[in-house]
N, C-alpha and C positions, 0 to 999 in steps of 0.2 A: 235388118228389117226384111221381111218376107214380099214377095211380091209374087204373082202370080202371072206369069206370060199365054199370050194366047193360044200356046201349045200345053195346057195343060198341066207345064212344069213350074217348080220354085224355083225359083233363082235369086241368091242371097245378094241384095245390097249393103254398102256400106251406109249406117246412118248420117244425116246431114249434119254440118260441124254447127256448132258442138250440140253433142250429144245429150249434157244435161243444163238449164236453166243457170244464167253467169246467177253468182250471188251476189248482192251489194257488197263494193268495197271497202275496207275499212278506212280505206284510206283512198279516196276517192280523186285527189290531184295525182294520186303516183300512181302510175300505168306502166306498163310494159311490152315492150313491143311484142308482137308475134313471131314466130321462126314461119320461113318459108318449109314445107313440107319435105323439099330436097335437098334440104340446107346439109352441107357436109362439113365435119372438120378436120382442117387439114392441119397437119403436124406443122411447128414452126421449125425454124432453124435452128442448131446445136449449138453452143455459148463459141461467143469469139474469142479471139486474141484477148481484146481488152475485157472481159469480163472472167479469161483468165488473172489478167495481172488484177485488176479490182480486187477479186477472190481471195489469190495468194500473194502479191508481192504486197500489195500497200498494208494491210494487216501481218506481216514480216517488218515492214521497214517502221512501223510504230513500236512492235517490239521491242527493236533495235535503239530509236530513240529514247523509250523508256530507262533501258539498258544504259543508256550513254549519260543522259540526263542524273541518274540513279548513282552511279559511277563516279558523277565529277561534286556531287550535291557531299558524297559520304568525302570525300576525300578532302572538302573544306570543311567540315564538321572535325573529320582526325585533326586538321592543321590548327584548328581553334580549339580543338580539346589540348594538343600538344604547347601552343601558346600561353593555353592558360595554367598549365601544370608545370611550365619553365617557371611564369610571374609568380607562383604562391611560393615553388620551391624558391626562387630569389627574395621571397617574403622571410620565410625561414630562414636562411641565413642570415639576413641583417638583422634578423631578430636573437640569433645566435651570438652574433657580433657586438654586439650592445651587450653592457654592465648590467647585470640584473639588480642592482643597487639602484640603478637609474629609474628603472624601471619603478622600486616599488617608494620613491621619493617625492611623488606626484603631491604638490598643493592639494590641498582639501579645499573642497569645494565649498564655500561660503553659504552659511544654513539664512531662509528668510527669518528675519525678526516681522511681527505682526503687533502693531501697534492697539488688538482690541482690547477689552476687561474680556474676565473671564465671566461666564454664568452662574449667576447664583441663582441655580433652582431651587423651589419648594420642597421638591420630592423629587429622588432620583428613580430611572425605570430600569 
């Protein structure tokens, strides 16, 4: 803004805050504070000790647990697969060991009798 002093000269001012007409807000309960004009920001602090270990050790030591957890989970899996491939092999042999005479002398199995009439249709389809 121009202004004109009693000596003749201009002399620039700064316009009055703010310079252009607020607009309605859209959202009229949220407001936000203003900065003070000399407001400065000052750097924080550089990460600690504990935001070392946070960082790197605890995402290492889960890792680790994964690892470990992983490790002892397979290693009862082989022992159940080796268990179960002892019992079929001991299945096999007693099967080996038995007469195969015996085996195919099996009782037959008793057929149902049904005590209805049979149908006498008119016409078959």
């Amino acid at each position: 803004m121009l202004a004109a002093s009693e000596r003749g000269s201009l002399v620039l001012s700064s316009p009055p805050w703010p310079a252009f007409p607020a607009r309605p807000a859209a959202f009229p309960s949220v407001r936000f504070p203003r900065r003070a004009r000399n407001a400065r920001l000052v750097a924080g602090a550089g990460p600690t000790a504990a935001n070392y270990v946070f960082a790197f050790v605890f995402p290492l030591s889960l890792l680790v647990v994964t690892i470990a957890v992983s490790a002892r989970i397979g290693n009862q899996l082989d022992q159940k697969y080796l268990e179960e491939l002892a019992i079929n092999q001991a299945i096999e042999e007693a099967d080996l060991d038995e007469d195969p005479e015996d085996l195919m002398e099996e009782t037959p199995v008793a057929t149902r009798t049904r005590n209805r009439p049979k149908r006498q249709g008119i016409g078959v389809c």
